[in-house]
Short mmCIF file of the C-alpha atoms (twelve columns), coordinates in Angstrom:
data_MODEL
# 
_entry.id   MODEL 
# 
loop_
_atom_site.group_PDB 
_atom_site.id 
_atom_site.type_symbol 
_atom_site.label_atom_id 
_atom_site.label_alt_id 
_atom_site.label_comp_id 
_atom_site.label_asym_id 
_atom_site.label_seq_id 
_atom_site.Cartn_x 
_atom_site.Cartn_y 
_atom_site.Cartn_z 
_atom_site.pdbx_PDB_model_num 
ATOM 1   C CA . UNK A 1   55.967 122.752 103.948 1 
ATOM 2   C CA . UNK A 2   56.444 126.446 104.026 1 
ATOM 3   C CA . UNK A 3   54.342 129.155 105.236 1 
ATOM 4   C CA . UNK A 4   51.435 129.378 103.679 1 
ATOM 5   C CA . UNK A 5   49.473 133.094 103.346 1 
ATOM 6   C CA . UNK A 6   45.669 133.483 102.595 1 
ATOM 7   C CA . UNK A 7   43.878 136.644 102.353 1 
ATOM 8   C CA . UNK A 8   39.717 138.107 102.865 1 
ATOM 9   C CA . UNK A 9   38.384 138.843 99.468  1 
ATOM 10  C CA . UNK A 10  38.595 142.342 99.716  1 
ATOM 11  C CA . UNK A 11  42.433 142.271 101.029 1 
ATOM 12  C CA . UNK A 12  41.898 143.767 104.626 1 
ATOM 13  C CA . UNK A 13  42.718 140.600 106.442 1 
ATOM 14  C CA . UNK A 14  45.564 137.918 105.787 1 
ATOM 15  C CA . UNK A 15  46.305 135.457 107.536 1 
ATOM 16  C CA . UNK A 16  49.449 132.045 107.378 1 
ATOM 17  C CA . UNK A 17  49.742 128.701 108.548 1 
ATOM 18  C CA . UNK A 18  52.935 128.051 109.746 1 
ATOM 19  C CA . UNK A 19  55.879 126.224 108.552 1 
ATOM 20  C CA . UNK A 20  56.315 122.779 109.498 1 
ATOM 21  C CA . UNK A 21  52.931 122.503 111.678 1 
ATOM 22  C CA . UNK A 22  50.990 119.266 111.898 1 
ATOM 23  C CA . UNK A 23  47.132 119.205 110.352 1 
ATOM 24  C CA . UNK A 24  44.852 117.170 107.930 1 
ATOM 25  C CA . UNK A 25  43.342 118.552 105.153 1 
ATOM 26  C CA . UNK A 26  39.537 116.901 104.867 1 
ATOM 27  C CA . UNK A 27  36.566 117.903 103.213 1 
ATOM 28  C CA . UNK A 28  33.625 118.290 104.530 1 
ATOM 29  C CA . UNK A 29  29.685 117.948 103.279 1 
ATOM 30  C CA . UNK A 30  27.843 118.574 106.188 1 
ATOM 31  C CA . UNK A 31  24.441 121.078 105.731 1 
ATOM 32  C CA . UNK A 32  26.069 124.042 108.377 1 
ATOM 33  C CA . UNK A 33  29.703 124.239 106.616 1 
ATOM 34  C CA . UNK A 34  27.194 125.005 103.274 1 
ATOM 35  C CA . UNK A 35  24.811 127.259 105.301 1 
ATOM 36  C CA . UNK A 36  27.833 128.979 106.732 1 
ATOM 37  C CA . UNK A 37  29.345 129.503 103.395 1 
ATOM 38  C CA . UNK A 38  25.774 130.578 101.568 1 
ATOM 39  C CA . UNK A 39  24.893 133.240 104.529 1 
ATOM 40  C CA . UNK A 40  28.722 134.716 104.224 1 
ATOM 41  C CA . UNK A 41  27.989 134.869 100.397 1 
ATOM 42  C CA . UNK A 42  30.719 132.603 100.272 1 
ATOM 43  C CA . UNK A 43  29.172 129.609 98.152  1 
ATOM 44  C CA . UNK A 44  32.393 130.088 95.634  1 
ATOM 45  C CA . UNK A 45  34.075 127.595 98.610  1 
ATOM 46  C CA . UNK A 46  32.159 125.052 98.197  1 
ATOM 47  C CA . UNK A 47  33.199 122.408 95.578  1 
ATOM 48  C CA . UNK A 48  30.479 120.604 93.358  1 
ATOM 49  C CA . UNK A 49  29.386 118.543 95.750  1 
ATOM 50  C CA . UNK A 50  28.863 121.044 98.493  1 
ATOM 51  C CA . UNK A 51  31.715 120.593 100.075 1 
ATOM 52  C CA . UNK A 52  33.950 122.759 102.211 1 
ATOM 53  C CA . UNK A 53  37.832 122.024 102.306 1 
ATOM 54  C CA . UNK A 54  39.473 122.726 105.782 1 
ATOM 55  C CA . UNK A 55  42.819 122.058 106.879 1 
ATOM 56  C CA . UNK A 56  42.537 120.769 110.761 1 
ATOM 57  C CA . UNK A 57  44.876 121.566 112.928 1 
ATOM 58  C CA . UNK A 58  45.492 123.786 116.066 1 
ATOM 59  C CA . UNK A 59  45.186 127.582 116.827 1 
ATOM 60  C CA . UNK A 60  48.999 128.009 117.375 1 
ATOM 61  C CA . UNK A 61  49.833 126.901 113.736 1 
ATOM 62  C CA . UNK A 62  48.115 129.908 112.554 1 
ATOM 63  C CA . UNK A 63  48.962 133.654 112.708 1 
ATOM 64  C CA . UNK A 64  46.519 136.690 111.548 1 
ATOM 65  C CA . UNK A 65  49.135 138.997 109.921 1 
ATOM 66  C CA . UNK A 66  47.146 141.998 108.899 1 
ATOM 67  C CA . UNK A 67  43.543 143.050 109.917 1 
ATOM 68  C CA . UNK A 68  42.703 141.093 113.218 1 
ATOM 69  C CA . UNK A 69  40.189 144.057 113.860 1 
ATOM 70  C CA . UNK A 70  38.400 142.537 110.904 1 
ATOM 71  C CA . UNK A 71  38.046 139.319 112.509 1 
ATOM 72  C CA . UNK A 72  33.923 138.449 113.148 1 
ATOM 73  C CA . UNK A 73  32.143 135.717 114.268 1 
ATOM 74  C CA . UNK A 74  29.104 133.718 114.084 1 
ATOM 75  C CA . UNK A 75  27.253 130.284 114.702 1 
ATOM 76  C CA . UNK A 76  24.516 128.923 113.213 1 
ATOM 77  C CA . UNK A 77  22.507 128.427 116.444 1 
ATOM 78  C CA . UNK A 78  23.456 129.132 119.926 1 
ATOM 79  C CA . UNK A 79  25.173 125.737 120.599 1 
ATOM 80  C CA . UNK A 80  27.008 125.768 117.256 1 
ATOM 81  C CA . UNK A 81  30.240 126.009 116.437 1 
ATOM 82  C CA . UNK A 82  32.276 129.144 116.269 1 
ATOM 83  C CA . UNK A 83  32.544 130.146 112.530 1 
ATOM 84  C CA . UNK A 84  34.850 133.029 112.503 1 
ATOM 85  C CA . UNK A 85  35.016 135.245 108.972 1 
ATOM 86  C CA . UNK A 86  36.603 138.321 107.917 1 
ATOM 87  C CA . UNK A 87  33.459 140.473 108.613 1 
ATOM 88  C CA . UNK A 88  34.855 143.803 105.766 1 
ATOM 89  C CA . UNK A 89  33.737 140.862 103.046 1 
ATOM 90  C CA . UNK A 90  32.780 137.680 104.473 1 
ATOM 91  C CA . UNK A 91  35.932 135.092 103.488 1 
ATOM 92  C CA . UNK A 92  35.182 132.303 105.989 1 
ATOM 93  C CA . UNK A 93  38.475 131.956 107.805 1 
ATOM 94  C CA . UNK A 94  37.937 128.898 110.868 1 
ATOM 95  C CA . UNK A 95  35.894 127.038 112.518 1 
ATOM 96  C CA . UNK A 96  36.584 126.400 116.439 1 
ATOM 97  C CA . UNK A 97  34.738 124.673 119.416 1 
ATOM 98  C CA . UNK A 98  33.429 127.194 122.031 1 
ATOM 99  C CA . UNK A 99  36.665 126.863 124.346 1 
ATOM 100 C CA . UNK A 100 39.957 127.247 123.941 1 
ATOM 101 C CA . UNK A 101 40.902 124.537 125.980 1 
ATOM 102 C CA . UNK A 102 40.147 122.279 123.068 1 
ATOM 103 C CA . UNK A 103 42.941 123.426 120.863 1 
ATOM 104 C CA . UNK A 104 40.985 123.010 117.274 1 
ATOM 105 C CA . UNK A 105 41.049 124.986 114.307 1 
ATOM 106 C CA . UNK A 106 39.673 124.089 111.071 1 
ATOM 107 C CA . UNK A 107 40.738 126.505 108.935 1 
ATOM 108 C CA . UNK A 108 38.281 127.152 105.735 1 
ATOM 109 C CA . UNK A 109 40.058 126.569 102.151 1 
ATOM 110 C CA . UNK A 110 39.472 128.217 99.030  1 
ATOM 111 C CA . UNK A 111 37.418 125.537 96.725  1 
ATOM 112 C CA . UNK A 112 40.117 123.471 94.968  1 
ATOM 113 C CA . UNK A 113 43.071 124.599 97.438  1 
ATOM 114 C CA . UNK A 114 45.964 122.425 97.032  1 
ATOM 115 C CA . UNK A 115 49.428 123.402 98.888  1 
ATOM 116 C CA . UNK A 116 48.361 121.283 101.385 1 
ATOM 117 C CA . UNK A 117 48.218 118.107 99.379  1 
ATOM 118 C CA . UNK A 118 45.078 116.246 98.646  1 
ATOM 119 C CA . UNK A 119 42.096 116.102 100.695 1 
ATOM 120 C CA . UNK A 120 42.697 112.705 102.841 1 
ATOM 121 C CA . UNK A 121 39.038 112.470 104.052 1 
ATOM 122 C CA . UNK A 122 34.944 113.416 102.801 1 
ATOM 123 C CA . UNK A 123 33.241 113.863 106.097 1 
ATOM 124 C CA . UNK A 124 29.277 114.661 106.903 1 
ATOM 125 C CA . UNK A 125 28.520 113.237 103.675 1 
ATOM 126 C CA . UNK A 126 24.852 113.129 103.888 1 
ATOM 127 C CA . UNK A 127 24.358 116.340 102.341 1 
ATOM 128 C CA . UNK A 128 26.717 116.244 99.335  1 
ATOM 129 C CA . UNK A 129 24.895 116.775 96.413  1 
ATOM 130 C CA . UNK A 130 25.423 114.920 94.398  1 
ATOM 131 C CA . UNK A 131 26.737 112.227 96.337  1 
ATOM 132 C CA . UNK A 132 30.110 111.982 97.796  1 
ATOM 133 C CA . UNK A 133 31.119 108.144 99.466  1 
ATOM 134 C CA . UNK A 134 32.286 109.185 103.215 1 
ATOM 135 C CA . UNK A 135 36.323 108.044 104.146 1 
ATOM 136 C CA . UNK A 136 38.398 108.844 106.950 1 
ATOM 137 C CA . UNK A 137 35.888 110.206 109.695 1 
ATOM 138 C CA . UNK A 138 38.105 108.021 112.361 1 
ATOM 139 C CA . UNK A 139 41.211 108.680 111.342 1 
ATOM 140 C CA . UNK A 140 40.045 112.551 110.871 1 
ATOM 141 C CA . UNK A 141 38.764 112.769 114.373 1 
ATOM 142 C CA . UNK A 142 41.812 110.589 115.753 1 
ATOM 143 C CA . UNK A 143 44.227 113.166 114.296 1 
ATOM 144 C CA . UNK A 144 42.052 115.421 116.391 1 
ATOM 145 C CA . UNK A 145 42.358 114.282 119.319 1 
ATOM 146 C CA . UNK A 146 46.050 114.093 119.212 1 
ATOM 147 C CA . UNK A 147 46.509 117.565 118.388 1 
ATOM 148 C CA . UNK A 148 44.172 118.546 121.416 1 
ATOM 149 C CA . UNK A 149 45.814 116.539 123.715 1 
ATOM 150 C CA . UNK A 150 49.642 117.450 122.368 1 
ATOM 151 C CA . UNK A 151 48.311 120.975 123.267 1 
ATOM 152 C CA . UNK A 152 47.095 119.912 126.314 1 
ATOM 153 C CA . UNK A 153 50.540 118.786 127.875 1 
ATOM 154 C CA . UNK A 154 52.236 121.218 126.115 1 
ATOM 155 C CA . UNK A 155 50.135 124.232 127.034 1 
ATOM 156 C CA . UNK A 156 49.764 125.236 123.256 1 
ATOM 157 C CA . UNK A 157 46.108 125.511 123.898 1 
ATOM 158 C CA . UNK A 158 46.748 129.055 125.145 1 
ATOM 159 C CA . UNK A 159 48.390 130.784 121.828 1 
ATOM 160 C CA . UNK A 160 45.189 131.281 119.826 1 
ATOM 161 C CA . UNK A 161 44.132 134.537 118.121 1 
ATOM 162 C CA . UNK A 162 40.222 133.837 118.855 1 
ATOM 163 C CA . UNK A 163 40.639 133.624 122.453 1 
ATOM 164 C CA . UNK A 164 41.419 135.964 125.562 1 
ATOM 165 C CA . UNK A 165 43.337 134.970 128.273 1 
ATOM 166 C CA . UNK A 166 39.998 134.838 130.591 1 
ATOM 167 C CA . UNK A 167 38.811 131.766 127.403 1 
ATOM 168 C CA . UNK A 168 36.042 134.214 126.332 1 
ATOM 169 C CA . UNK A 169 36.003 134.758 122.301 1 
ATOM 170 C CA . UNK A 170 38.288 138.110 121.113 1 
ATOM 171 C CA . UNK A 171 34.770 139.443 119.420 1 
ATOM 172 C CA . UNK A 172 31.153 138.644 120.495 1 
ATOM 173 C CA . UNK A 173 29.556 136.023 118.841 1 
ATOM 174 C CA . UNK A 174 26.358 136.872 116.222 1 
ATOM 175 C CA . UNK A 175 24.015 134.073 116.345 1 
ATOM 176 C CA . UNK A 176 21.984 134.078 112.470 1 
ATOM 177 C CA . UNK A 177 18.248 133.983 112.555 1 
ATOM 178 C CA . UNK A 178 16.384 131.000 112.356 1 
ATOM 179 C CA . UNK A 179 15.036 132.432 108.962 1 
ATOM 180 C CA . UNK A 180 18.270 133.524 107.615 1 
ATOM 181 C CA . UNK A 181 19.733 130.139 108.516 1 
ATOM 182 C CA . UNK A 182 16.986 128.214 106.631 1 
ATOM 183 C CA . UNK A 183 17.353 130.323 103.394 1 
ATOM 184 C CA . UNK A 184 20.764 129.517 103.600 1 
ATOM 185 C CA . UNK A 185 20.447 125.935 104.362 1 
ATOM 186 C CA . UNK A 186 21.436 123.361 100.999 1 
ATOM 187 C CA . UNK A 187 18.671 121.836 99.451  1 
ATOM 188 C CA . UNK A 188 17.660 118.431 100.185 1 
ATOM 189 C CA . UNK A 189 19.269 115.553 98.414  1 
ATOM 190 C CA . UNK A 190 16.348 113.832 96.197  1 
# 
C-alpha cells in the first residue's frame, strides 16, 4: 500500500494514511455515524444504505499534512464518541474513544472509497435502510483490540494528532443539541 492523501471539501485540510500501516476497512450502519454525517452536511458519505465507510486503525498511521488549525470536534452526546471534522467545511475526518490510551482511529471514507480494498465487514446494521445483513463485528472488534494493545507495548498510543501530551483533546469538544441531534437522526426503518 502506499500513502494515501485525503482532503476537507473546501481544500484547507489534508490529511494521509501511511504506507504499509495495519487497519480494516468496515462499514458501518449505525444511527450516530448517519447523524454525524447529516449534522456536518456530510450525507454525500453515506452509501445507499446509510452507511459510513471507515478504515480502522491507529492514530500513528495517520498524519494531518496541511490545516491542523482546522481540525474541530464534536459528539453526539456527552458520553459519545469523539467525531473530529474539518470545521472550514465539515468533511468528517475520525472517529476516536475519549482517551488516547486506547489507540483507535476510525478514519471516515468518502462513499464508495476503494484504495483500501473492499469493505471486509457491515457493522450496527440495525439502521441500514434498506437493509444491510451484519458480517464481521468479531473479527472487526478483534482487529481492534490488537491494534490497541500493539500500541500499548509499543508506546504508539502516544503519537496521535487529537491528543496532548497531558491526554486532553488538541481542541475542545462541541457537544450538538438534543434538537439538532434528532433532526439529524435517520429515519426509522419501517
Amino acid at each position: 500500500m502506499t500513502d494515501l492523501d485525503f482532503s476537507c471539501k473546501c481544500g484547507a485540510m489534508e490529511w494521509r494514511i501511511l504506507d504499509g500501516k495495519a487497519g480494516k476497512h468496515i462499514a458501518c450502519y449505525c444511527a450516530d455515524c448517519q447523524t454525524s454525517a447529516r449534522h456536518l452536511g456530510a450525507a454525500d458519505y453515506l452509501d445507499a444504505s446509510g452507511g459510513t465507510e471507515i478504515f480502522q486503525t491507529t492514530p500513528s498511521n495517520m498524519k494531518i499534512t496541511q490545516g491542523p488549525e482546522h481540525l474541530a470536534l464534536m459528539q453526539l452526546g456527552p458520553n459519545g464518541l469523539f467525531r473530529w471534522h474539518a470545521g472550514c467545511c465539515g468533511t468528517p475526518f475520525a472517529n476516536t474513544v475519549k482517551t488516547p490510551k486506547f489507540s483507535f482511529s476510525g478514519m471516515v471514507l468518502p462513499a464508495g472509497y476503494g484504495s483500501l480494498g473492499p469493505v471486509t465487514a457491515h457493522v450496527q446494521t440495525k439502521a441500514a435502510n434498506p437493509p444491510v445483513k451484519e458480517h464481521g463485528f468479531a473479527a472487526t472488534g478483534l482487529a481492534i483490540l490488537c491494534r490497541v494493545l500493539g500500541a500499548r507495548i509499543t508506546g504508539n498510543w502516544r503519537d496521535t494528532p487529537f491528543f496532548d501530551e497531558s491526554g486532553a483533546p488538541v481542541v475542545a469538544p462541541v457537544v450538538i443539541s438534543k434538537s439538532d441531534r434528532d433532526a439529524a437522526r435517520p429515519a426509522p426503518r419501517l
